[in-house]
N, CA, C and O atoms as a GROMACS GRO file, in nm:
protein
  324
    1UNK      N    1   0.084  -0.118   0.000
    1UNK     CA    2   0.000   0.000   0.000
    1UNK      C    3   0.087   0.123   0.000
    1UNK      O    4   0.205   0.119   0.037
    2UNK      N    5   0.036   0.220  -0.037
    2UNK     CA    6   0.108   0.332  -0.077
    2UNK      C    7   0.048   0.435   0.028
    2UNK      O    8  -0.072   0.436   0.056
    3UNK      N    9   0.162   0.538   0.095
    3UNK     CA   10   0.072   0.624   0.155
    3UNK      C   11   0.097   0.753   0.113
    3UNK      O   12   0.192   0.755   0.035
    4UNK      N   13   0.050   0.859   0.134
    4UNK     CA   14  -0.013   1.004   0.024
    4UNK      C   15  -0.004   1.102   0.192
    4UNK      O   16  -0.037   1.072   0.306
    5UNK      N   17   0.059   1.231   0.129
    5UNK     CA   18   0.057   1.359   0.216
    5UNK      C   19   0.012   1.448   0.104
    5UNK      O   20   0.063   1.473  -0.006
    6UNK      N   21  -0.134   1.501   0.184
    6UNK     CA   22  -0.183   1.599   0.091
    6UNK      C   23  -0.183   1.687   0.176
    6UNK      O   24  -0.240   1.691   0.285
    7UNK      N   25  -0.078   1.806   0.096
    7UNK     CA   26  -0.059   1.915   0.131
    7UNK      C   27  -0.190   2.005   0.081
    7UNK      O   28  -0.268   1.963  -0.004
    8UNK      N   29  -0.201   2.136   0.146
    8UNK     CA   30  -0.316   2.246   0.083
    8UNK      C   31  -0.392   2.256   0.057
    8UNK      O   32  -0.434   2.313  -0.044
    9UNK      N   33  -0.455   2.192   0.158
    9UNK     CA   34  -0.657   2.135   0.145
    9UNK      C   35  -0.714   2.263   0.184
    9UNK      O   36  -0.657   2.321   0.276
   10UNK      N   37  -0.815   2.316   0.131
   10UNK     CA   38  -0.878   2.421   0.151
   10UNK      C   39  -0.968   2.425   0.263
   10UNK      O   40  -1.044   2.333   0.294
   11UNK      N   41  -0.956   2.523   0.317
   11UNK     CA   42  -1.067   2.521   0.439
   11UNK      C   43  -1.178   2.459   0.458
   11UNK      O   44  -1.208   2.400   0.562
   12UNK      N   45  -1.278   2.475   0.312
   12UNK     CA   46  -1.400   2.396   0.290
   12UNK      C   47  -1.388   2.305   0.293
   12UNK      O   48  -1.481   2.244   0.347
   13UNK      N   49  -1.278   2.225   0.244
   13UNK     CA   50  -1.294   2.096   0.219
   13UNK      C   51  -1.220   2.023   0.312
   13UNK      O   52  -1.198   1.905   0.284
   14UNK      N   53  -1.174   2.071   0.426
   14UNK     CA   54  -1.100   2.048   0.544
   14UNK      C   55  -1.191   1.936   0.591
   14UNK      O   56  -1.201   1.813   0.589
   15UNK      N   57  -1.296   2.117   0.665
   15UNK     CA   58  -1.450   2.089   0.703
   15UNK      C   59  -1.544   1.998   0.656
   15UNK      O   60  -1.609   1.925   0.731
   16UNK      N   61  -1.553   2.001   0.538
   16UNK     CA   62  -1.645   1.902   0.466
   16UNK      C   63  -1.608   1.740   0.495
   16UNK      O   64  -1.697   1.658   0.517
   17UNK      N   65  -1.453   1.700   0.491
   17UNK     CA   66  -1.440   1.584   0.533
   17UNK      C   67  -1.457   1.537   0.672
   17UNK      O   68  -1.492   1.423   0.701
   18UNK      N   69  -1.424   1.653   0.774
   18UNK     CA   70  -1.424   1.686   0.926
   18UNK      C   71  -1.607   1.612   0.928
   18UNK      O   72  -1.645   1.521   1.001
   19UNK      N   73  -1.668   1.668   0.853
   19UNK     CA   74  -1.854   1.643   0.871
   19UNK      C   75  -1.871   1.501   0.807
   19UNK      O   76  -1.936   1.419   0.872
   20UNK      N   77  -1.821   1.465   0.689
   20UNK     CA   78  -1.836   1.361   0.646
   20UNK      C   79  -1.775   1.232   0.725
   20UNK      O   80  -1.839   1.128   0.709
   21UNK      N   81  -1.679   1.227   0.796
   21UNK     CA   82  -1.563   1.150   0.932
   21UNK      C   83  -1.670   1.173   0.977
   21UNK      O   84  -1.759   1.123   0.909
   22UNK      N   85  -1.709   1.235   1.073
   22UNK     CA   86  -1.808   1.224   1.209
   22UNK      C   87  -1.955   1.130   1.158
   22UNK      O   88  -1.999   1.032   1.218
   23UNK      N   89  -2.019   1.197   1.020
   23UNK     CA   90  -2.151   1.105   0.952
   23UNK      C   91  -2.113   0.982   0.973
   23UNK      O   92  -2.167   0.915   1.061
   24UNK      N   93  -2.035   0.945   0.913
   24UNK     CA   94  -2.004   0.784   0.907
   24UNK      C   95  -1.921   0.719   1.003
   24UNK      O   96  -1.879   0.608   0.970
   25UNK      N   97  -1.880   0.776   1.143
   25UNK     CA   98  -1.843   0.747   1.234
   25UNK      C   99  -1.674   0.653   1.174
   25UNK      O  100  -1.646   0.533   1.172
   26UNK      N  101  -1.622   0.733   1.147
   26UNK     CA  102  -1.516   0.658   1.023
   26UNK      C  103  -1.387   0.735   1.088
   26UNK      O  104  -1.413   0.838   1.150
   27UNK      N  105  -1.270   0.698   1.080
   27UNK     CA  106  -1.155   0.744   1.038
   27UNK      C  107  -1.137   0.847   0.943
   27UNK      O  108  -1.188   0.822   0.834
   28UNK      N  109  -1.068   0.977   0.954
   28UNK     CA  110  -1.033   1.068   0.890
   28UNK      C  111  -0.987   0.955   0.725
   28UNK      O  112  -1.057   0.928   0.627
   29UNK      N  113  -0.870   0.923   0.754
   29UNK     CA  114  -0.823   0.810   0.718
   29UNK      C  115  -0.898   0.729   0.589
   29UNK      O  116  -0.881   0.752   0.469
   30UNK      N  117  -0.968   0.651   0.635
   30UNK     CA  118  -1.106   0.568   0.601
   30UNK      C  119  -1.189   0.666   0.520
   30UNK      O  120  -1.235   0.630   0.412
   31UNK      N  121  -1.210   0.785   0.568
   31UNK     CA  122  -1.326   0.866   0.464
   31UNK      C  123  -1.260   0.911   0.366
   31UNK      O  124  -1.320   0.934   0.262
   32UNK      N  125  -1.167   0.926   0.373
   32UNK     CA  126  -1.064   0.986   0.231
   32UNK      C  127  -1.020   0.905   0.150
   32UNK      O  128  -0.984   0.945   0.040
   33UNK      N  129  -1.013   0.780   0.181
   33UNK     CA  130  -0.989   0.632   0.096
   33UNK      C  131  -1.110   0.591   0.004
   33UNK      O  132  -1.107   0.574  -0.118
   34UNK      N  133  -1.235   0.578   0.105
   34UNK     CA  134  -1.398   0.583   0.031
   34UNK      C  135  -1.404   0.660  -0.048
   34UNK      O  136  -1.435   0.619  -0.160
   35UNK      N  137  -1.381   0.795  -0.032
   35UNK     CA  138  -1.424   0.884  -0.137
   35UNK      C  139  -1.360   0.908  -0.243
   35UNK      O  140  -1.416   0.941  -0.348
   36UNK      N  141  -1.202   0.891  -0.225
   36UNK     CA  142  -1.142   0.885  -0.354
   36UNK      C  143  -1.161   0.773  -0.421
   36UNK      O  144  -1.142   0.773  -0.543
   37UNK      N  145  -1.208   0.636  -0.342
   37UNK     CA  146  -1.216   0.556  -0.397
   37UNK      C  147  -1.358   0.538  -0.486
   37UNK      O  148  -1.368   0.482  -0.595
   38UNK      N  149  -1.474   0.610  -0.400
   38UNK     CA  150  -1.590   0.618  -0.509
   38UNK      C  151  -1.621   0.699  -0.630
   38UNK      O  152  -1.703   0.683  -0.720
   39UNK      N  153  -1.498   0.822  -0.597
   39UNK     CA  154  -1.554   0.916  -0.715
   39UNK      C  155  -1.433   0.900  -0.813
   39UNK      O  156  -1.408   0.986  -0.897
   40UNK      N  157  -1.337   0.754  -0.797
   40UNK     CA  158  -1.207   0.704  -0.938
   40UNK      C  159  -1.318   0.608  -0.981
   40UNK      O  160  -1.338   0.599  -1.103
   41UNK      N  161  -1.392   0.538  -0.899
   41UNK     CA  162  -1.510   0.437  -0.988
   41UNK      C  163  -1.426   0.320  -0.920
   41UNK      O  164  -1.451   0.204  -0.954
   42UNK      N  165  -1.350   0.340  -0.848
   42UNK     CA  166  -1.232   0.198  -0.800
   42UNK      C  167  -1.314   0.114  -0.676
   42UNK      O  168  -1.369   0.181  -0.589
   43UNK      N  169  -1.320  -0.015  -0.672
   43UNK     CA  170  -1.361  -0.097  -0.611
   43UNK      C  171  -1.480  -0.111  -0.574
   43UNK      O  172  -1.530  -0.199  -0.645
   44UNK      N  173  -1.567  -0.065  -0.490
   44UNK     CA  174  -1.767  -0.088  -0.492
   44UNK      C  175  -1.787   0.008  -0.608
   44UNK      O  176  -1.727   0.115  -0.621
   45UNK      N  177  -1.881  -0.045  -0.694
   45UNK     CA  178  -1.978   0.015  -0.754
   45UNK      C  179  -1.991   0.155  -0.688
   45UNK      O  180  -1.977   0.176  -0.567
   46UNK      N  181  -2.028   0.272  -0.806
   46UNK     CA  182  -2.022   0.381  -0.780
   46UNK      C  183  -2.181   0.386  -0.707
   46UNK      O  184  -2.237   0.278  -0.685
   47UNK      N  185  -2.243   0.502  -0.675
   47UNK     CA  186  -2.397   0.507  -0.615
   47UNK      C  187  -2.425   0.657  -0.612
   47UNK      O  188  -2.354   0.748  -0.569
   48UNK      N  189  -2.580   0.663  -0.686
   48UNK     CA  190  -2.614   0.805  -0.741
   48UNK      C  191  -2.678   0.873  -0.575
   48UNK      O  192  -2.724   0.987  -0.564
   49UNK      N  193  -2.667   0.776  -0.464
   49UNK     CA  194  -2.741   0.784  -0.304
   49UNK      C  195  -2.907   0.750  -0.322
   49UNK      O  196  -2.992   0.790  -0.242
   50UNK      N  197  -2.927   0.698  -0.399
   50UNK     CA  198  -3.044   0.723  -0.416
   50UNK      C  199  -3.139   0.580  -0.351
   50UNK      O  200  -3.257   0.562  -0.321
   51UNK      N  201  -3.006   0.493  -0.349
   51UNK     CA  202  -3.070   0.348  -0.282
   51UNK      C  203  -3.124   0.339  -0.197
   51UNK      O  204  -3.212   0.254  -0.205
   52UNK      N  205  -3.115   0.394  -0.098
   52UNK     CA  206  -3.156   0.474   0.027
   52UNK      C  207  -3.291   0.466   0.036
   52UNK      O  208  -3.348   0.428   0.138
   53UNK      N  209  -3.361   0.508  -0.094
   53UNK     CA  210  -3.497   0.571  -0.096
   53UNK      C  211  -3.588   0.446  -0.150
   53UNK      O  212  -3.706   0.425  -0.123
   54UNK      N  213  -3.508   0.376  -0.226
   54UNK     CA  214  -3.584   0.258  -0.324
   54UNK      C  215  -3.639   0.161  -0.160
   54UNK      O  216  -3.576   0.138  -0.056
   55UNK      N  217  -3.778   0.126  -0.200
   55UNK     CA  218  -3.857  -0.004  -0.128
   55UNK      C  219  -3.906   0.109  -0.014
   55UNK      O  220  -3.962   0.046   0.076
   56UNK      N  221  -3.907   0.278   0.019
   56UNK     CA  222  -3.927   0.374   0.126
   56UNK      C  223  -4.083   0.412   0.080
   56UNK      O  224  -4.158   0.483   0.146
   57UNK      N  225  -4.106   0.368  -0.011
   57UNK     CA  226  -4.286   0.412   0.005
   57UNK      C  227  -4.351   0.328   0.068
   57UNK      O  228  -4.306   0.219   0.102
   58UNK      N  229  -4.512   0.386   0.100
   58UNK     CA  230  -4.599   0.318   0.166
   58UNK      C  231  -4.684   0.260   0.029
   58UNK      O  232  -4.648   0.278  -0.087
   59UNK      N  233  -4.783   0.199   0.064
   59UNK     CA  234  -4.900   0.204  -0.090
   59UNK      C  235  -4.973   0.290  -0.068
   59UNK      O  236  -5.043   0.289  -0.170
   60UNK      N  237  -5.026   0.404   0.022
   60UNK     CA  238  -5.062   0.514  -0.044
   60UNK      C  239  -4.986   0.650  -0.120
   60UNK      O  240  -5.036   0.729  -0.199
   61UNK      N  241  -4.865   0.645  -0.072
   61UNK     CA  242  -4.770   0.696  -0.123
   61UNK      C  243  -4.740   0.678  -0.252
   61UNK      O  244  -4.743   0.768  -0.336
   62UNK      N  245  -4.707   0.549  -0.275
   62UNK     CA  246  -4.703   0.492  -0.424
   62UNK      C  247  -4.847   0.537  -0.514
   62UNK      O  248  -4.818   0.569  -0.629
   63UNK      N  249  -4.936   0.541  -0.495
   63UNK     CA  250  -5.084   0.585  -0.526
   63UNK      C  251  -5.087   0.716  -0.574
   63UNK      O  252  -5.113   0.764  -0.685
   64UNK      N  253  -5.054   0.769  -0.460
   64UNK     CA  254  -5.039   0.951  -0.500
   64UNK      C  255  -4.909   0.999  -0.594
   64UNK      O  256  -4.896   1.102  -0.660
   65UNK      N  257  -4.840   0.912  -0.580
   65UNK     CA  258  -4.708   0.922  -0.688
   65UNK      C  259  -4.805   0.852  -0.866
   65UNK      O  260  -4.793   0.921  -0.968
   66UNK      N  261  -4.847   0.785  -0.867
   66UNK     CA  262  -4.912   0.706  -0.977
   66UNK      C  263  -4.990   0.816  -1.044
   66UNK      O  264  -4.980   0.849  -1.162
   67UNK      N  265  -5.087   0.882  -0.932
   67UNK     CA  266  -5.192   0.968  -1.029
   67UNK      C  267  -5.096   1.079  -1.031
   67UNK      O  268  -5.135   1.167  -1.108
   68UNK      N  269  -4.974   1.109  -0.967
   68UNK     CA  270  -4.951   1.285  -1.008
   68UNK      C  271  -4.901   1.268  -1.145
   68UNK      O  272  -4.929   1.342  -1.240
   69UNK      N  273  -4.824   1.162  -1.150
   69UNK     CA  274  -4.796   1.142  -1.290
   69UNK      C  275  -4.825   1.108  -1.407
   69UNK      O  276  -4.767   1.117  -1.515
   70UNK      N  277  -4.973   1.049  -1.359
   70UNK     CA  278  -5.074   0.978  -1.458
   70UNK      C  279  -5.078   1.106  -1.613
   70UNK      O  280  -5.059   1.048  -1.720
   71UNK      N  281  -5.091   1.189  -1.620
   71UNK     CA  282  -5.069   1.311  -1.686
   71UNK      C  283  -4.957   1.286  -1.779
   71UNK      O  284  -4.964   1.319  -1.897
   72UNK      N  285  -4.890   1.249  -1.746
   72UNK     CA  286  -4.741   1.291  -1.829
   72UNK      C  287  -4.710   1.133  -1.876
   72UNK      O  288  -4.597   1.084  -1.875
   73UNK      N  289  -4.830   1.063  -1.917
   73UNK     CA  290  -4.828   0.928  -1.967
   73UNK      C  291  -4.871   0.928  -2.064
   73UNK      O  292  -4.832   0.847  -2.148
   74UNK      N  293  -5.000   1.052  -2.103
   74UNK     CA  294  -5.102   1.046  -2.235
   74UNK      C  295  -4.993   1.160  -2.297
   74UNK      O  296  -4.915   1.219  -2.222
   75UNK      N  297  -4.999   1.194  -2.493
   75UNK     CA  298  -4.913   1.179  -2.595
   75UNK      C  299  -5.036   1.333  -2.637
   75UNK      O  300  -5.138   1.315  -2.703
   76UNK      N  301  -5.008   1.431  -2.598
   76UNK     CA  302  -5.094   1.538  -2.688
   76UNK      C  303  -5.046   1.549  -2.819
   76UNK      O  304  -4.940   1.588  -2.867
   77UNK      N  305  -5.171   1.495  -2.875
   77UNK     CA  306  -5.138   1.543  -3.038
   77UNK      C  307  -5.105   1.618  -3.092
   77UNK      O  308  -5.042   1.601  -3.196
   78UNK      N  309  -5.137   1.743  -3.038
   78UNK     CA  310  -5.120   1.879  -3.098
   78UNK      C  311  -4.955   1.921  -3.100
   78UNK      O  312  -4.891   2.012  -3.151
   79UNK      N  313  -4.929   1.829  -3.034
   79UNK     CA  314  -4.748   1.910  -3.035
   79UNK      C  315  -4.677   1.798  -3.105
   79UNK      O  316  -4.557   1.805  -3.080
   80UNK      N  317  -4.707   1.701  -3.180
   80UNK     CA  318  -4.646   1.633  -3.242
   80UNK      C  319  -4.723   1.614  -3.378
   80UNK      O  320  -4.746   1.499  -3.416
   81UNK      N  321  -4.762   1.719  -3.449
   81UNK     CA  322  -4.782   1.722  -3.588
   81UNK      C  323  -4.668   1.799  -3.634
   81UNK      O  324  -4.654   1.822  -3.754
   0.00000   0.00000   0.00000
């Protein structure tokens, strides 16, 4: 394994990893490995976060999602002559 001194990290992004370490109860260390490692595409599958949400509806939820969109299923003629 190879190890890396990154000099001249910007304040924001000091912080930002400082918040992201504490979220995931992780190693400074560890969060900087994940993340370079998710956003080279290197080792797990990349993730848009969105998995999170998939199987999170109820069935009325799913219902009210069905008809808001029910609309944007039918093909108006008038804009495709």
């Amino acid at each position: 394994m190879k190890n890396l001194t990154i000099r001249g990290v910007p304040d924001k992004v000091a912080a930002a990893l400082e918040r992201e370490k504490r979220r995931r109860g992780e190693s400074l260390n560890q969060t900087v490995i994940d993340l370079l490692s998710q956003g080279l595409g290197v080792g797990a599958e990349r993730s848009n976060g969105l998995a999170r949400l998939a199987g999170s509806w109820d069935e009325s939820e799913y219902l009210e999602f069905k008809q808001a969109v029910a609309p944007l299923e039918s093909v108006d003629d008038e804009l495709w002559q």
